[in-house]
N, CA, C and O atoms as a Maestro MAE file, in Angstrom:
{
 s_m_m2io_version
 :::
 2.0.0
}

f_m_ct {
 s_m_title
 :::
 protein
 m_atom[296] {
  # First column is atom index #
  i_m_mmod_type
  r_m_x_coord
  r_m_y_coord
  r_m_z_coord
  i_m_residue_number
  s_m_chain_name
  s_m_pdb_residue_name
  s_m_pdb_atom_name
  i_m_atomic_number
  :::
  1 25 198.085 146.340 122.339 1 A "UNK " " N  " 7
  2 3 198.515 147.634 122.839 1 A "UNK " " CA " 6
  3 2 198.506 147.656 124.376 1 A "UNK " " C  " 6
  4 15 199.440 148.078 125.057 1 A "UNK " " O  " 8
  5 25 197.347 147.156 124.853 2 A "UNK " " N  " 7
  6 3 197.167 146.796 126.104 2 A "UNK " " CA " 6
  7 2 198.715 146.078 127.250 2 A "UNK " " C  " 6
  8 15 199.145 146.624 128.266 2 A "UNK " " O  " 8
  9 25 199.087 145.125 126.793 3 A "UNK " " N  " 7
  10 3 199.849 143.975 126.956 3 A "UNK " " CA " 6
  11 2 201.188 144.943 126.546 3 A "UNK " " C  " 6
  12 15 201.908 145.138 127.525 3 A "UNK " " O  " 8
  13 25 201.586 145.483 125.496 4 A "UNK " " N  " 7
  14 3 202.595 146.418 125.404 4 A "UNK " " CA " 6
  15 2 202.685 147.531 126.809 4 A "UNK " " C  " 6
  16 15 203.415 147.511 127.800 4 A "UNK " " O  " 8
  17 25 202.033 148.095 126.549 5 A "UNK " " N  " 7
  18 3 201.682 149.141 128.178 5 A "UNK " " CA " 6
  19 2 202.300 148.678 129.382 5 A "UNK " " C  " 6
  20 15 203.220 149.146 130.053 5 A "UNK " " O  " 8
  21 25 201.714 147.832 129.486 6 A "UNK " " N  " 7
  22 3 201.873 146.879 130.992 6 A "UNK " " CA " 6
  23 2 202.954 146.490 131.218 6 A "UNK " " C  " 6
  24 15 203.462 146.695 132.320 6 A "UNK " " O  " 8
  25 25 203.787 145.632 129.958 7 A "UNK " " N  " 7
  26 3 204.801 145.075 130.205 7 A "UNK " " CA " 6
  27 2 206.083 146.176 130.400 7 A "UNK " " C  " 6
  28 15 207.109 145.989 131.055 7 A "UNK " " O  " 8
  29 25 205.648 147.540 129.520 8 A "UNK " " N  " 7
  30 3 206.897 148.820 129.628 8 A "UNK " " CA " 6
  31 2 206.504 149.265 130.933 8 A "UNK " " C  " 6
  32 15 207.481 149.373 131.674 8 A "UNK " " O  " 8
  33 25 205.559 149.521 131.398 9 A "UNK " " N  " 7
  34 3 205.472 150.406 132.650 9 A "UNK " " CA " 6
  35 2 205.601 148.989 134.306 9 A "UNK " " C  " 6
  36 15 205.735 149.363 135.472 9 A "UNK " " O  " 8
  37 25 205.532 147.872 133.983 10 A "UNK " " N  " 7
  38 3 205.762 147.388 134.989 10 A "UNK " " CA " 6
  39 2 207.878 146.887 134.647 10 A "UNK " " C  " 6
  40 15 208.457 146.214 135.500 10 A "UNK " " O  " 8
  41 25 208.537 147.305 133.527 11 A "UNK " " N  " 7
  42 3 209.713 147.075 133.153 11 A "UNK " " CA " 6
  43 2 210.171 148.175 133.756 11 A "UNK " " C  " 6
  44 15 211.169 147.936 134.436 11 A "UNK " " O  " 8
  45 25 209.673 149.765 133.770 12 A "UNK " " N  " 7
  46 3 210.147 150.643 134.491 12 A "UNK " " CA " 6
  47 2 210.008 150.650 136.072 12 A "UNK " " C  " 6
  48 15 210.847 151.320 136.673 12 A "UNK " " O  " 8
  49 25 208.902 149.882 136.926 13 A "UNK " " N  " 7
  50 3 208.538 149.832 138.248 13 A "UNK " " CA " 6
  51 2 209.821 149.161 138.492 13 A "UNK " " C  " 6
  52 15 210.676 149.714 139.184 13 A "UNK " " O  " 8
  53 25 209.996 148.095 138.008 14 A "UNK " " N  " 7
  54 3 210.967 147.235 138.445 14 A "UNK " " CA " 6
  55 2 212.608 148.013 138.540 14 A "UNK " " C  " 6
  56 15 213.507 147.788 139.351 14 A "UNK " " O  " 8
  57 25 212.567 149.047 137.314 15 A "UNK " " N  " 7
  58 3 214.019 150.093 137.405 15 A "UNK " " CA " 6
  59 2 213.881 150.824 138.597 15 A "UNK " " C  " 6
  60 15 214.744 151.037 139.448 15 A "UNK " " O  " 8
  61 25 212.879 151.133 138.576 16 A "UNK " " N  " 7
  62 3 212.841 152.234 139.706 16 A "UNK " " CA " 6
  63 2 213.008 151.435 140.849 16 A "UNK " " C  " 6
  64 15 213.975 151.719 141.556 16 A "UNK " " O  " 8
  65 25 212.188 150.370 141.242 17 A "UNK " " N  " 7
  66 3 212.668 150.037 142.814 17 A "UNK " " CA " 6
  67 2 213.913 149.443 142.671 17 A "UNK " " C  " 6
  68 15 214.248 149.081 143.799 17 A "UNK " " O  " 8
  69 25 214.772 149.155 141.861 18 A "UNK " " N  " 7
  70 3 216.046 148.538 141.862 18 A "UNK " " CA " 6
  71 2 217.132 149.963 142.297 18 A "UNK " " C  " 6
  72 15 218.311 149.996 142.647 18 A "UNK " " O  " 8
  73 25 216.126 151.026 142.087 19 A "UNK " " N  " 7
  74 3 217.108 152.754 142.264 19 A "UNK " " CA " 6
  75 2 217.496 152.625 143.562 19 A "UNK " " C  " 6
  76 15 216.480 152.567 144.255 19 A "UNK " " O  " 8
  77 25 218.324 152.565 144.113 20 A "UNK " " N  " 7
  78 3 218.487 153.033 145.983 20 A "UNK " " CA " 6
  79 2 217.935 154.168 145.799 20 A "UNK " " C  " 6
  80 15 216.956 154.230 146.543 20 A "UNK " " O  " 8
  81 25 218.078 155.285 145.075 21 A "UNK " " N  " 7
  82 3 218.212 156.430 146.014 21 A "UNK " " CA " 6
  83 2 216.334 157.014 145.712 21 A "UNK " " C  " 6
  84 15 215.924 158.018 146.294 21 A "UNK " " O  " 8
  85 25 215.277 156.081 144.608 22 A "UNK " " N  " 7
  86 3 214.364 156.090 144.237 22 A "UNK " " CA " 6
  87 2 213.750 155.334 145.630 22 A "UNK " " C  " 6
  88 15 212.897 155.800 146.385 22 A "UNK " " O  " 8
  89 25 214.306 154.289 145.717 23 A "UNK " " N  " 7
  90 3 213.330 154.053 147.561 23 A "UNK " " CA " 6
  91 2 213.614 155.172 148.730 23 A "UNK " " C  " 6
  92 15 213.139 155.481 149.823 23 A "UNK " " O  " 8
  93 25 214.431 155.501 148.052 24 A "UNK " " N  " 7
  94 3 214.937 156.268 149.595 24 A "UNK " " CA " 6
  95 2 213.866 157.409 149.568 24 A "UNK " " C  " 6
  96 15 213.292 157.469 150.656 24 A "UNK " " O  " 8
  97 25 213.457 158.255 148.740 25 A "UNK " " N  " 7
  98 3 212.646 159.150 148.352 25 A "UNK " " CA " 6
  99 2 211.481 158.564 148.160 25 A "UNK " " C  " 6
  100 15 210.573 159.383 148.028 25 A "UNK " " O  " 8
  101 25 211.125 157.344 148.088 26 A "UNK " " N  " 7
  102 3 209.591 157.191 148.229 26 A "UNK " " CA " 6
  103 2 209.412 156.860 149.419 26 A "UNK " " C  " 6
  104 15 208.189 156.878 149.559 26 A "UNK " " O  " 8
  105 25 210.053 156.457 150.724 27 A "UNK " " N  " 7
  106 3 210.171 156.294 151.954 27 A "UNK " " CA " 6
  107 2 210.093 157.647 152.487 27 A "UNK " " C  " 6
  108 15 208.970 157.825 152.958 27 A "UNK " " O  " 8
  109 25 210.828 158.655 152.597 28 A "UNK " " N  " 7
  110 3 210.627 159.877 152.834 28 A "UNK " " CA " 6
  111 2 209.155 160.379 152.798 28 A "UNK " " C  " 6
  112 15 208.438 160.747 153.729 28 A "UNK " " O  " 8
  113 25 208.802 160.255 150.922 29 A "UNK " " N  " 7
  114 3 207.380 160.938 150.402 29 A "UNK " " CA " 6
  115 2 206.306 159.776 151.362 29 A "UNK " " C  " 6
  116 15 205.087 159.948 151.369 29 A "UNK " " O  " 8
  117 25 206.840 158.841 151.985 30 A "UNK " " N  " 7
  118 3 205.598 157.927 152.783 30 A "UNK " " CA " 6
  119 2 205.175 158.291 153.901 30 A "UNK " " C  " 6
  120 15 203.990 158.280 154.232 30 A "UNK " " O  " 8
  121 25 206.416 158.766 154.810 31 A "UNK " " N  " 7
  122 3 206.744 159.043 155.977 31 A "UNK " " CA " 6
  123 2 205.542 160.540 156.001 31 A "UNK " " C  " 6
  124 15 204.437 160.427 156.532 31 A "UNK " " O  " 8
  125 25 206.004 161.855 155.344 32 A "UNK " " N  " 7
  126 3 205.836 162.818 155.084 32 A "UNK " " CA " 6
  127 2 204.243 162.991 154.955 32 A "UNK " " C  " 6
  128 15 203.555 163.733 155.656 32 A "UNK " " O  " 8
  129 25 203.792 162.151 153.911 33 A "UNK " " N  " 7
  130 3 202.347 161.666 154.142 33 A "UNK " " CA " 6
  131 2 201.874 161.325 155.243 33 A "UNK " " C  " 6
  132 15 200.854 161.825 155.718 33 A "UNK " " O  " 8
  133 25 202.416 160.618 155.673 34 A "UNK " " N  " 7
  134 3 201.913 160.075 156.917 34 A "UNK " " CA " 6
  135 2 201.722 161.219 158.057 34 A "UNK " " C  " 6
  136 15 200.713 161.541 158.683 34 A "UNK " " O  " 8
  137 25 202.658 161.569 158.087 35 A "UNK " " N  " 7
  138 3 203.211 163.112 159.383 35 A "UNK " " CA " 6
  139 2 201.799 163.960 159.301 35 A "UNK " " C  " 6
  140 15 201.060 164.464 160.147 35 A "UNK " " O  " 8
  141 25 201.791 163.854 157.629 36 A "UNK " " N  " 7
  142 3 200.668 165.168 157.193 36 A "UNK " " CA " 6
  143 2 199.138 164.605 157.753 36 A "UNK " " C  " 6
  144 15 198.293 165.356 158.240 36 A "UNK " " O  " 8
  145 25 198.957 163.040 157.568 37 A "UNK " " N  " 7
  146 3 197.614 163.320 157.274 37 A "UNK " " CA " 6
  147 2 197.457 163.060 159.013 37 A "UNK " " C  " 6
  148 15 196.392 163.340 159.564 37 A "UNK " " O  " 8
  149 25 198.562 162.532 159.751 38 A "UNK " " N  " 7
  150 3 198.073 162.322 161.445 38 A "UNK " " CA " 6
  151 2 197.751 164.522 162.442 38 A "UNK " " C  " 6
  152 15 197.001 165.020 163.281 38 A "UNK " " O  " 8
  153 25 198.722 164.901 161.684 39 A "UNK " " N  " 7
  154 3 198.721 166.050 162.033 39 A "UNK " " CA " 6
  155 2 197.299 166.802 161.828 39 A "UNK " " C  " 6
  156 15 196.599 167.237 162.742 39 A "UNK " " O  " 8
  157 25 197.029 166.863 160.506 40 A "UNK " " N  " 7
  158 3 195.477 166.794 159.760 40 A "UNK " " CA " 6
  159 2 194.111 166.102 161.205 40 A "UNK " " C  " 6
  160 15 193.506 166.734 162.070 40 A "UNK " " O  " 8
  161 25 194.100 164.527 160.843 41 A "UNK " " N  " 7
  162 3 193.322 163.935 161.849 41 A "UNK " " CA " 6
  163 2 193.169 164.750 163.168 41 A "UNK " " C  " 6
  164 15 192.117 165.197 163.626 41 A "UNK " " O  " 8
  165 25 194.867 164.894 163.876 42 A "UNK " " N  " 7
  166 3 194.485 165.619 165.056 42 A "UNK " " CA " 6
  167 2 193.756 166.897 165.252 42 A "UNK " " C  " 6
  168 15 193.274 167.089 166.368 42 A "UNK " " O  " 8
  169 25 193.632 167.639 164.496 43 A "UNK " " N  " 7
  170 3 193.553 169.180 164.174 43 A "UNK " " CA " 6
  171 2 191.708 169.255 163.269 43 A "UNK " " C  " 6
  172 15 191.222 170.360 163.031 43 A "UNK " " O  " 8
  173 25 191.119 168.250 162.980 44 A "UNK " " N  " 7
  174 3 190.264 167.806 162.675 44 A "UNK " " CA " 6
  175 2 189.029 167.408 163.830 44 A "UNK " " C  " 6
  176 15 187.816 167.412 163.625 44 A "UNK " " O  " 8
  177 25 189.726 167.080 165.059 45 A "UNK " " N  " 7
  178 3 188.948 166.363 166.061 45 A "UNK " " CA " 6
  179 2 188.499 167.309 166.525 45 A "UNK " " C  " 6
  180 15 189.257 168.221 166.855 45 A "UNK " " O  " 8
  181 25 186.674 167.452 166.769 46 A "UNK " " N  " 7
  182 3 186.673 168.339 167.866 46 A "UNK " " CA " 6
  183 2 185.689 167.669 168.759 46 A "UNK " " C  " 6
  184 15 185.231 166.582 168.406 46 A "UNK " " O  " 8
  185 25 185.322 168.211 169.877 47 A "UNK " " N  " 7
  186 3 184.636 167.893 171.071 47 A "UNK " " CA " 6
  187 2 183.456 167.404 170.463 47 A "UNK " " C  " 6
  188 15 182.924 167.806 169.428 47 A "UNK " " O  " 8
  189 25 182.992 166.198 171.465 48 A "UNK " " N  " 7
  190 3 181.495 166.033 170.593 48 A "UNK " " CA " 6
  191 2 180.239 166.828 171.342 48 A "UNK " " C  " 6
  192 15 180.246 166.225 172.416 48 A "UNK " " O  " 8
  193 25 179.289 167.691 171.437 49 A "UNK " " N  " 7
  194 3 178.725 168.186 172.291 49 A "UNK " " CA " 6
  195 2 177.485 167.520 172.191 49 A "UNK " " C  " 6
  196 15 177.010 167.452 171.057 49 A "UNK " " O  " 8
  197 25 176.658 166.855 173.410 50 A "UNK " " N  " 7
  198 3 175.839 166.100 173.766 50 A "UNK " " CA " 6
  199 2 174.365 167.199 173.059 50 A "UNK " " C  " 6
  200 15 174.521 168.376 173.383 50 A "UNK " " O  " 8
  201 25 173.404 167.010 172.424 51 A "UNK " " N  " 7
  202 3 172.477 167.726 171.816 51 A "UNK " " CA " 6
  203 2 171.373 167.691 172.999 51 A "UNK " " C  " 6
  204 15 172.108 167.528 173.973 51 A "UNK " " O  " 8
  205 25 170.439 167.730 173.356 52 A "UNK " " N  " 7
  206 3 169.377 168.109 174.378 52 A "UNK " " CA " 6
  207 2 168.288 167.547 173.233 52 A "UNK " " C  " 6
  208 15 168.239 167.918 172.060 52 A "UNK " " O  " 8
  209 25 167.501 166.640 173.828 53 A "UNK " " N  " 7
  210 3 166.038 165.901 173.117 53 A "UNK " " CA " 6
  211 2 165.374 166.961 173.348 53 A "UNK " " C  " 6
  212 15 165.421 167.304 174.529 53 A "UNK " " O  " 8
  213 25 164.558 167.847 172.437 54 A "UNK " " N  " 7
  214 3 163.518 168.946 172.621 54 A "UNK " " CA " 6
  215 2 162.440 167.766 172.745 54 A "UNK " " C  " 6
  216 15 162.585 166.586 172.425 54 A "UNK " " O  " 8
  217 25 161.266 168.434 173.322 55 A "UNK " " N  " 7
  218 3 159.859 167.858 173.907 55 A "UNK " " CA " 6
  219 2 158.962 168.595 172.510 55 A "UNK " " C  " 6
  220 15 159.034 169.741 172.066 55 A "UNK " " O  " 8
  221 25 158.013 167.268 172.006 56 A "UNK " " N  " 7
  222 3 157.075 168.416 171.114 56 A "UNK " " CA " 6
  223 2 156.766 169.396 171.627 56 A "UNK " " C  " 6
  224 15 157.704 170.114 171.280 56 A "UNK " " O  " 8
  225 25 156.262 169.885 172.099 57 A "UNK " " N  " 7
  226 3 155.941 170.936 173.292 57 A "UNK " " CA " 6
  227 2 156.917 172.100 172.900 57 A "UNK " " C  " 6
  228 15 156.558 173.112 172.299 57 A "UNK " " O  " 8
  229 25 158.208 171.830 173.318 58 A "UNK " " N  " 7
  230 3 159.396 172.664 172.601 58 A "UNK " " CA " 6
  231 2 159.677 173.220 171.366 58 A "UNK " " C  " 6
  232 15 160.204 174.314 171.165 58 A "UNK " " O  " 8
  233 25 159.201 172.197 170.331 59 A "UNK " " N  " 7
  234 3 159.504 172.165 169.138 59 A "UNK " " CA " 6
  235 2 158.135 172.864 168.875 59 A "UNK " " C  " 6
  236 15 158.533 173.923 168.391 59 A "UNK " " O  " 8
  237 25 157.066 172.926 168.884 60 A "UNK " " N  " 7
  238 3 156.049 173.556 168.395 60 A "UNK " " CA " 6
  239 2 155.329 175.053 169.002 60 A "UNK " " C  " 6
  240 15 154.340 175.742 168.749 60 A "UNK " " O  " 8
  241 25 156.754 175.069 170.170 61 A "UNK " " N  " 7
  242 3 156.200 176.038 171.021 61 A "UNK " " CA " 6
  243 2 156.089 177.653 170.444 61 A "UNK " " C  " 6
  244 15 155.586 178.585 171.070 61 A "UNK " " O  " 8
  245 25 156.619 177.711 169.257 62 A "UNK " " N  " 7
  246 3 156.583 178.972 168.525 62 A "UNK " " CA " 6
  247 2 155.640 179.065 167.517 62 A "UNK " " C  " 6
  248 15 155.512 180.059 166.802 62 A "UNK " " O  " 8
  249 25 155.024 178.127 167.446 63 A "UNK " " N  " 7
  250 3 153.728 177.894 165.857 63 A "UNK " " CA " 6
  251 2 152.928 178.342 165.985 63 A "UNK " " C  " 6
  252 15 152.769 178.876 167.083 63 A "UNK " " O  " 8
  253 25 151.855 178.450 164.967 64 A "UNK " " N  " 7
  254 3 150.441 179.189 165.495 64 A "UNK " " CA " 6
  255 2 149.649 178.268 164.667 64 A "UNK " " C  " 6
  256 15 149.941 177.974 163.507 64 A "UNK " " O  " 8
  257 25 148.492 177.767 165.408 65 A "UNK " " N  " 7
  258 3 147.807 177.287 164.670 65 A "UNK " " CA " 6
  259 2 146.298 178.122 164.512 65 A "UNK " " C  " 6
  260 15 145.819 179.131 165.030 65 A "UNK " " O  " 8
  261 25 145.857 177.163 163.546 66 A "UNK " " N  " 7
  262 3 144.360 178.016 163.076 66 A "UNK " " CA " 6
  263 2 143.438 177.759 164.110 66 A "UNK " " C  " 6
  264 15 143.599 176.846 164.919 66 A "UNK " " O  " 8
  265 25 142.251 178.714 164.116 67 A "UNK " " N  " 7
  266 3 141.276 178.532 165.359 67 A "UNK " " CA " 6
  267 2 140.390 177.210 165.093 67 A "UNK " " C  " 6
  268 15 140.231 176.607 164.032 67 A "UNK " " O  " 8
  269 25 139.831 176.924 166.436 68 A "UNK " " N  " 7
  270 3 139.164 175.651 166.330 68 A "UNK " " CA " 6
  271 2 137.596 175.868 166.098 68 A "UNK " " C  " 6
  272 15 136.922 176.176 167.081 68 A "UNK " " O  " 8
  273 25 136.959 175.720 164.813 69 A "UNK " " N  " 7
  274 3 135.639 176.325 164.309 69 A "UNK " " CA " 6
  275 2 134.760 175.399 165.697 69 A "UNK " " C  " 6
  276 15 133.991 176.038 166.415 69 A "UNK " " O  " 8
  277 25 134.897 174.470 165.848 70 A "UNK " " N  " 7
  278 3 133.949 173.951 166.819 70 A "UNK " " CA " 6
  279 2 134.432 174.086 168.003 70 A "UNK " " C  " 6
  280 15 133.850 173.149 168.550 70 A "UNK " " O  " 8
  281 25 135.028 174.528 168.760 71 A "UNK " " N  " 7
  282 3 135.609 175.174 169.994 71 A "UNK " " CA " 6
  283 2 135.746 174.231 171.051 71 A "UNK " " C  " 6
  284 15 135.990 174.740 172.145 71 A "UNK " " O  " 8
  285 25 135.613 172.428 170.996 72 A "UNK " " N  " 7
  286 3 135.687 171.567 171.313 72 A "UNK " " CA " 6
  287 2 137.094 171.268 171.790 72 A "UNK " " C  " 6
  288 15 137.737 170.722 170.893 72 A "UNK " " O  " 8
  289 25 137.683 171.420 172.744 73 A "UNK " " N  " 7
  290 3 139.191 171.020 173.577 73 A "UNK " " CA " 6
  291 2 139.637 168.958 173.388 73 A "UNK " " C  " 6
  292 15 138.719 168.153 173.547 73 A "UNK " " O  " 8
  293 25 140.506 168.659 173.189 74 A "UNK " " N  " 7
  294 3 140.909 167.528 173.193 74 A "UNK " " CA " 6
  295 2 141.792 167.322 173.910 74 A "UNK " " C  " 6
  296 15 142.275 166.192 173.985 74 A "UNK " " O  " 8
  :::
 }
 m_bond[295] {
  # First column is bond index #
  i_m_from
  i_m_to
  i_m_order
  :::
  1 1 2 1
  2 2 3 1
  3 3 4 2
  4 3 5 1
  5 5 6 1
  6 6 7 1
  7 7 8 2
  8 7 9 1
  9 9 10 1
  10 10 11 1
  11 11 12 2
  12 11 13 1
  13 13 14 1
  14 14 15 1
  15 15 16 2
  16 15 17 1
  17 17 18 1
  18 18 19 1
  19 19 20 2
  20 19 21 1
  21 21 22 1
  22 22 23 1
  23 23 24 2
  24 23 25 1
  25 25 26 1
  26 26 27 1
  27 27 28 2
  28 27 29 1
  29 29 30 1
  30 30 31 1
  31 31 32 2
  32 31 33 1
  33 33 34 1
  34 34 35 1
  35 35 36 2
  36 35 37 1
  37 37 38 1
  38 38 39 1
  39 39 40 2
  40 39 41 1
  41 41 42 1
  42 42 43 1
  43 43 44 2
  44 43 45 1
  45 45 46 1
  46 46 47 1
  47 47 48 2
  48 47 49 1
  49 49 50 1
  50 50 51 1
  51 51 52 2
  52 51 53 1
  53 53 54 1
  54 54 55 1
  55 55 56 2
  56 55 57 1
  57 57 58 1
  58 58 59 1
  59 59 60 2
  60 59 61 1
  61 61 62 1
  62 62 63 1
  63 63 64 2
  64 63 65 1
  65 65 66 1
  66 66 67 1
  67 67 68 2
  68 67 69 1
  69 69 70 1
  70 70 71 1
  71 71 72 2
  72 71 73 1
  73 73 74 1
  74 74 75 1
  75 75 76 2
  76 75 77 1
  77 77 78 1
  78 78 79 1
  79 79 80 2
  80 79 81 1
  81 81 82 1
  82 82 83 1
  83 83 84 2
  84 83 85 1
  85 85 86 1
  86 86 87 1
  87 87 88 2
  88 87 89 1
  89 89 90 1
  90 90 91 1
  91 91 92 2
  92 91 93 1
  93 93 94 1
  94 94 95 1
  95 95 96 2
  96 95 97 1
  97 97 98 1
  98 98 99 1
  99 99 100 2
  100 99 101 1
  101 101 102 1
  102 102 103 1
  103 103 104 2
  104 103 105 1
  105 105 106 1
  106 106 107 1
  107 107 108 2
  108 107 109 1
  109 109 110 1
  110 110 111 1
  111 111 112 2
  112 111 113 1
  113 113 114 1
  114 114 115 1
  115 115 116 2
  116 115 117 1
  117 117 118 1
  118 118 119 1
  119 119 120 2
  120 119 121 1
  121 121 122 1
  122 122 123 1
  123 123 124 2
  124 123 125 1
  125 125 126 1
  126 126 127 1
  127 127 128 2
  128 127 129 1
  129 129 130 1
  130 130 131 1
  131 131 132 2
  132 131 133 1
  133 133 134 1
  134 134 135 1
  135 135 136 2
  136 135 137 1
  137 137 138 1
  138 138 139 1
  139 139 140 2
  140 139 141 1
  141 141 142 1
  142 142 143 1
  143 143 144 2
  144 143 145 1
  145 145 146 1
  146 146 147 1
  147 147 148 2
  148 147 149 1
  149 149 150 1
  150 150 151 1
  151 151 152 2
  152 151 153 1
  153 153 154 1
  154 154 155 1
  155 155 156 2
  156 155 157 1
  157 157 158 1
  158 158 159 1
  159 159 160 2
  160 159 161 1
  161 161 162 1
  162 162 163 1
  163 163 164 2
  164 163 165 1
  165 165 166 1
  166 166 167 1
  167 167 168 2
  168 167 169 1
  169 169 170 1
  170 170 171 1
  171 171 172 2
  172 171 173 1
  173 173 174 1
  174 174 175 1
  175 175 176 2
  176 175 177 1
  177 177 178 1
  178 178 179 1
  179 179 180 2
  180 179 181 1
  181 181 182 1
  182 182 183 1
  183 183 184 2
  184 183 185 1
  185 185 186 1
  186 186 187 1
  187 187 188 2
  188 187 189 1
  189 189 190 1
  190 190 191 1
  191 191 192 2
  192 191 193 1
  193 193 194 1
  194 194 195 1
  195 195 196 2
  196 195 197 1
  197 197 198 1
  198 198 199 1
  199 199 200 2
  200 199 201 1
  201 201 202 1
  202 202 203 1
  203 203 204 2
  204 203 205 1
  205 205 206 1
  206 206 207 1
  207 207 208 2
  208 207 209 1
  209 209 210 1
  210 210 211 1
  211 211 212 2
  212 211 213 1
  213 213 214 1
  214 214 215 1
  215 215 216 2
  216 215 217 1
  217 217 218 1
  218 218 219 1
  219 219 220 2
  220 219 221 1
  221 221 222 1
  222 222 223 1
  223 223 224 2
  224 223 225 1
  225 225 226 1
  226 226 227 1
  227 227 228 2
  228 227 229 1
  229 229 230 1
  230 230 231 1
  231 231 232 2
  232 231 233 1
  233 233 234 1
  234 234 235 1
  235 235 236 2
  236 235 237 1
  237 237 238 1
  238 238 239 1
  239 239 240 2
  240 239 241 1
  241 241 242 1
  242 242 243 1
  243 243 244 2
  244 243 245 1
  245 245 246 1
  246 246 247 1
  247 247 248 2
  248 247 249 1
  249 249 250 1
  250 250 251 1
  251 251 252 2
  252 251 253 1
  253 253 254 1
  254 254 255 1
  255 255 256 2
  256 255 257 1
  257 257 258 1
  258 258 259 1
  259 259 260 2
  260 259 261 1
  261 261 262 1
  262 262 263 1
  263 263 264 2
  264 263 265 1
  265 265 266 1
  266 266 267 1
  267 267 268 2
  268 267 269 1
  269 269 270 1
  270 270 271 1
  271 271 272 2
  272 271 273 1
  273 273 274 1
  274 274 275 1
  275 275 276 2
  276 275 277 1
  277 277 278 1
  278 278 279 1
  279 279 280 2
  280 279 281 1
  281 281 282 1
  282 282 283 1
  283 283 284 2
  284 283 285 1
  285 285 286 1
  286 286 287 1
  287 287 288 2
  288 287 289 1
  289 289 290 1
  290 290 291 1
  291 291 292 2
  292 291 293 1
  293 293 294 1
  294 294 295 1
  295 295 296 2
  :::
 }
}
């Protein structure tokens, strides 16, 4: 069944690209793709914006921590 399949649908590939007017329209549908997905890409791009390294200091500067039972500074 396998081997049946293959041999009808690669018997029709072969009709079809023998079509002129079947390349001509898959050349078009290539082109068209193409147009679409560069148009896409461009319209896709945006600026990259450089992020800023926070300092622990920064990052913890809103936390609260618990009191220190032995009141000992480090």
């Amino acid at each position: 069944m396998f081997w049946e399949t293959l041999e009808r649908v690669n018997r029709l590939r072969q009709e079809a690209l023998a079509n002129p007017e079947f390349v001509d329209s898959a050349k078009e549908h290539e082109s068209a793709l193409k147009s679409e997905v560069e148009s896409t890409h461009i319209a896709l791009k945006k600026p990259i914006k450089s992020k800023k390294v926070k300092t622990l200091a920064e990052v913890y500067e809103q936390s609260q921590f618990g009191t220190n039972p032995t009141g000992v500074q480090h």
